[in-house]
N, C-alpha and C positions, 0 to 999 in steps of 0.2 A: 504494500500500500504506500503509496508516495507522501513525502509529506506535506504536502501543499495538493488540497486535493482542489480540484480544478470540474468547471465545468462540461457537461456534456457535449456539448459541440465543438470545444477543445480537446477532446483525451482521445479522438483517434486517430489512428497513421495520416499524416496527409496524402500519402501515397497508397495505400493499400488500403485504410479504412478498417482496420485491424486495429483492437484497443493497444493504446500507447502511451508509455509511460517519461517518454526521452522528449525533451524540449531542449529548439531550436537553441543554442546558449548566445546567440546574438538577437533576436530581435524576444522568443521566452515565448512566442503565441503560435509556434507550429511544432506540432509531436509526431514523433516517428517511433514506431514500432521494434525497428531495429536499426543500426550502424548502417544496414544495408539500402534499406527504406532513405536515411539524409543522405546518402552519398546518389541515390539516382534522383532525389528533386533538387538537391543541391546543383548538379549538373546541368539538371531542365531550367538550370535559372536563377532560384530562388537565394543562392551565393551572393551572387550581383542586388537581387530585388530588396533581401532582406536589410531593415533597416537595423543598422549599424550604428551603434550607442557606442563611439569611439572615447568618447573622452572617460567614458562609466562603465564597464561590462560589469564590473564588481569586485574587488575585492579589498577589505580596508588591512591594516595590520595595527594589532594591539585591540584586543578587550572586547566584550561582548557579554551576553546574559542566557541561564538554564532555565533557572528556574520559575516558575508563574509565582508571583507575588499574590497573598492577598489583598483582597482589595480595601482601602482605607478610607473610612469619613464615609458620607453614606450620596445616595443616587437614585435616582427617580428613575425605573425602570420604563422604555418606552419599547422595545421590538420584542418580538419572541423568538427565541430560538430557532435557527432554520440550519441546515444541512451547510451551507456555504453562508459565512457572516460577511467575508469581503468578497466579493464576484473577482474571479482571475481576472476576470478579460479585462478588468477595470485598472488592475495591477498593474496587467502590460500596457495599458495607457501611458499609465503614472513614471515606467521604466521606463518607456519609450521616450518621453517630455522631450520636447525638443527647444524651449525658450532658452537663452543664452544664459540665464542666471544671476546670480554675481560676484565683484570679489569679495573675499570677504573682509568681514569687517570687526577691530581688534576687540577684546574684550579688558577690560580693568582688569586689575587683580586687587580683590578684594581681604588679601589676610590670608597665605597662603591658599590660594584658589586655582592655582594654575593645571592641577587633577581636572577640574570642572571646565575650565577651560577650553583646555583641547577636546576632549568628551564632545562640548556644545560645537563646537569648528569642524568637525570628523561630523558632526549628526547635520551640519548645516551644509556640508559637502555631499550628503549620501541622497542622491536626486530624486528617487522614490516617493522618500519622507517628504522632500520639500515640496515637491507638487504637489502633494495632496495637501500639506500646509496650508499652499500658496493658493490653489485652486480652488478644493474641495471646501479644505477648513474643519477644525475639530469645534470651533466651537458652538457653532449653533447646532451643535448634533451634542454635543455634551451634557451627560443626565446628572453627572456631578452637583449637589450643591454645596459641595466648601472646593478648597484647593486643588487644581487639576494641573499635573504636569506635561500631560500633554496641550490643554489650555495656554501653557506659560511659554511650552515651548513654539507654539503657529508665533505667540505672540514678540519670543524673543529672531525666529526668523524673520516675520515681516520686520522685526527693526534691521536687522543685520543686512537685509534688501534695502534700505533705503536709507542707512547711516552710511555717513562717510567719515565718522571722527567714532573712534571709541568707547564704549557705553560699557554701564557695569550690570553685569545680570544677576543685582542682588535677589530680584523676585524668587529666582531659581533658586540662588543658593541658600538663601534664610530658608528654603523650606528641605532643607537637606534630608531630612528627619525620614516626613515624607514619602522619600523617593526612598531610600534606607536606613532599617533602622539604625546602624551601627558610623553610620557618617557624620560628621559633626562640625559644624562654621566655627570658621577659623585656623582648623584644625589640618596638618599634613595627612592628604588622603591618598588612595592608589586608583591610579584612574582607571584602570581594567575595573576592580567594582564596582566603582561610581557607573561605568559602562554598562557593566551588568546589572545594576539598580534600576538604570534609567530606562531600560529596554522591556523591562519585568515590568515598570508599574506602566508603560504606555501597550505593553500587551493587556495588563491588570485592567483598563482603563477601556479599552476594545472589547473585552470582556463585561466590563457595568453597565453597556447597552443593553445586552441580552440577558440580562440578570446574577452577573456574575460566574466566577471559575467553577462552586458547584450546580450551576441553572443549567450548564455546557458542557456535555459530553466531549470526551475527550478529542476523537478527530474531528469535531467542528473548532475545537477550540485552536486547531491547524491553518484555519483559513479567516483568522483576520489580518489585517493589511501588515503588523509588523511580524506574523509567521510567515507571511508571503515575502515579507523584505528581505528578514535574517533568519530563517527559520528552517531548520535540513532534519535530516536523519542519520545518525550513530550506530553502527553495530558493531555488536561483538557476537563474533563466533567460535564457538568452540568445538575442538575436535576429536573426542576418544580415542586412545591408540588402541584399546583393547577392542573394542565394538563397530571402530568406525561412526560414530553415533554424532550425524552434526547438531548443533543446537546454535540458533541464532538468537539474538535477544536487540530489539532495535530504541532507541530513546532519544526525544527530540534533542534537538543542537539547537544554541542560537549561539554557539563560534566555537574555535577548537584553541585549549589552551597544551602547547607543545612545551615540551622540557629539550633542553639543550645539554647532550651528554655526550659523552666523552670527546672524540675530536669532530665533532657539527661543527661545519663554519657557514653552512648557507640555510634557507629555511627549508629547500627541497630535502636535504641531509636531515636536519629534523621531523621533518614529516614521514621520512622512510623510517628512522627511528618509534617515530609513533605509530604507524600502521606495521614494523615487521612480528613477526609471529612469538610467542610468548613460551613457554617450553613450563607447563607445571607439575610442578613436583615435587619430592617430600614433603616440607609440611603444608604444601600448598597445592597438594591434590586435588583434582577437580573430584567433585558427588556425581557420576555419569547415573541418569535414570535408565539407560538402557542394563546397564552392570547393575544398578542398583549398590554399586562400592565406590569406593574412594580409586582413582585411575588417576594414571599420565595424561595427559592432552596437550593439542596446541591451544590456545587463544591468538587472537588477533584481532584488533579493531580497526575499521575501516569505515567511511563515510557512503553511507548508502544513496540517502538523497541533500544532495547539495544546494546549499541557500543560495536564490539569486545573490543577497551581497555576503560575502564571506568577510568575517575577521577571525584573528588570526594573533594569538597574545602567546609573544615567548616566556614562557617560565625562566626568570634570571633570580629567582632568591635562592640562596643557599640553601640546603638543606638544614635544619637543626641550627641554622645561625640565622645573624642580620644583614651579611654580607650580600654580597651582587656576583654575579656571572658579567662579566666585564668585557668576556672575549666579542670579538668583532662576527656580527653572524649577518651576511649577504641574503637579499632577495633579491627577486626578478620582478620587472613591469608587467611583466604577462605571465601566472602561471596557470600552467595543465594539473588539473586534479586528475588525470583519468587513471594516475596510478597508483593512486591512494582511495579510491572506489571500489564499493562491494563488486562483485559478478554483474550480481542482477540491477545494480544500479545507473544511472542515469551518467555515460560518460561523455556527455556531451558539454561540458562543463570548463569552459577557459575563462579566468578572470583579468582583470589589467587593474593594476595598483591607482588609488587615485587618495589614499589618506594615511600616513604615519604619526606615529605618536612616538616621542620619542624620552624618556627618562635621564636625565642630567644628573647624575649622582656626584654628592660630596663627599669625601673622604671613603667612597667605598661601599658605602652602604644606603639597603635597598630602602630602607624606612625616611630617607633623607633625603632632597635635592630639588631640583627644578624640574617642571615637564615642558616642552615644547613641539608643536605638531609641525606638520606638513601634511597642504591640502592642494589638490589638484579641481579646480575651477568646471562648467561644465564646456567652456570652451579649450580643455587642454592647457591651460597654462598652470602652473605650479608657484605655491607661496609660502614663504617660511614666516613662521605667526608663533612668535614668543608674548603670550600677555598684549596685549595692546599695541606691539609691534609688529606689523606685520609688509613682507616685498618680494 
């Protein structure tokens, strides 16, 4: 089952008419049944025809969010429950946006705030979010009646479109709380959580339409607009040496947090680290139900269904310490997921970098230092955004 489930007259082959689960990964609104099915419309054409989101295909690096928050403060319930909450086709609109955008525009630093920051600069870069910001609008659809983060954020977008000097987004930050409970003004925070805060309660919030996370079944809960943004699929498979016996187990993603071990020096090298096969054994025997005992197996995890925008956060803390992972680890403008993809998964999947975040550590350590981003525009140009500075 894919995790973005998608409308009926989207999900079959465009070529055979056979149900499909693989989408077009440039334009996201034509599925194909197989490898074999995109290589003969691709040829009829559709290469050349398919619109081309050049400056955005997807994929940000650093930080993202798992888990569904609940929902906080209370909300007037107005739709009911339906099978699909955000319509795809309506997504690939929002992907597709073709208005120039803007640049952006610096943020204050309010009191060590530079976590939040780039957070807001990467979510003001991610063109998805901002068309529907910009277009659609959360707020008169909003059942919230106290503080609403998605609310604050249309609001700190439309200024970030049409400032040209600096602005501080204290609205945002005084409600840190909020967004998480464990985050605090003023205070040195990690911007991967603040990430994954932020993404939790504007899913949480997608969800207070239709009555909230227990009113919604769990794969509807697949199809509002920020599981469609950032929202994939995880697996781990495991393999019995005695039985043969596979067992798969899938759980949503909304970004993949990778460790950096022994000699990795690029993120592809970490990524093969994180998808190769796991070997368990002695006291870490797998329970096989086909044996019904404790056995050998492999494991491995790999990415079954891939989010149109992928992030992507290197683990650099020490183990057992405060310290940093310091070494220098390369990525690429353009990467291929398809070898880091389950079997039966969706390998149609190339992303292009368009947002960095980057950790400025003092004396070493991870709990300490400056953040600073780098955002790519939606006309291709690229800007280094320290706090309020930004070229």
């Amino acid at each position: 089952m894919p995790s973005i489930p998608i409308d009926n007259d989207v999900s079959t082959c465009a070529v055979c008419s056979n149900p499909a689960s693989k989408k077009c990964s440039r334009c996201k609104s034509v599925r194909y049944c197989s490898l074999t099915c995109q290589k003969v419309h691709w040829k009829d054409g559709h290469k050349t025809k398919c619109k081309v989101n050049s400056a955005q295909t997807a994929n940000t690096k650093s930080f993202s969010g798992v888990a569904l928050v609940p929902a906080r403060g209370t909300s007037t319930i107005s739709k009911k429950p339906t099978e699909v909450l955000f319509p795809y086709n309506e997504f690939v609109e929002l992907f597709n946006w073709e208005k120039p955008g803007f640049r952006p525009c610096g943020l204050l630093n309010c009191g060590n705030s530079c976590f939040a920051n780039v957070v807001l600069q990467c979510l003001a870069s991610t063109r998805p979010l901002v068309a529907y910001l910009l277009e659609k609008g959360h707020r008169k659809e909003c059942r919230r009646n106290d503080w609403c983060f998605l609310c604050e954020l249309q609001t700190h977008i439309e200024r970030s479109s049409q400032s040209h000097h600096p602005f501080s987004p204290t609205n945002i930050l005084s409600r840190l709380p909020n967004i998480g409970g464990n985050l605090g003004y003023g205070r040195q925070e990690d911007a991967h959580e603040f990430m994954r805060f932020a993404i939790d309660t504007m899913q949480s919030v997608c969800l207070d339409e239709f009555g909230g996370e227990k009113a919604v079944d769990h794969s509807s809960q697949e199809t509002t607009l920020i599981q469609h943004i950032f929202g994939g699929h995880l697996q781990s498979q495991v393999i019995c040496t005695n039985c043969n016996k596979i067992s798969n187990q899938c759980e949503n993603m909304m970004d993949l947090t990778v460790e950096i071990n022994g000699d990795a020096s690029s993120l592809e090298e970490c990524l093969d680290q994180f998808t190769v096969k796991e070997w368990l054994h002695g006291e870490n025997m797998y329970k096989c139900d086909g044996c019904n005992d404790y056995v050998k197996a492999w494991k491995r995890l790999t990415i079954r269904w891939a989010p149109n925008i992928l992030t992507i956060a290197l683990k650099r803390f020490e183990s057992g310490r405060f310290g940093k992972l310091n070494k220098r680890v390369s990525f690429p403008e353009t990467l291929d997921l398809t070898s880091y993809m389950s079997g039966d998964g969706d390998d149609t999947n190339v992303y292009k970098l368009y947002a960095v975040v980057v950790h400025l550590d003092m004396l070493n350590a991870s709990f300490f230092g400056h953040y600073i981003c780098y955002t790519q525009d939606f006309n291709g140009n690229w800007y280094r955004i320290d706090d309020c500075y930004e070229g």
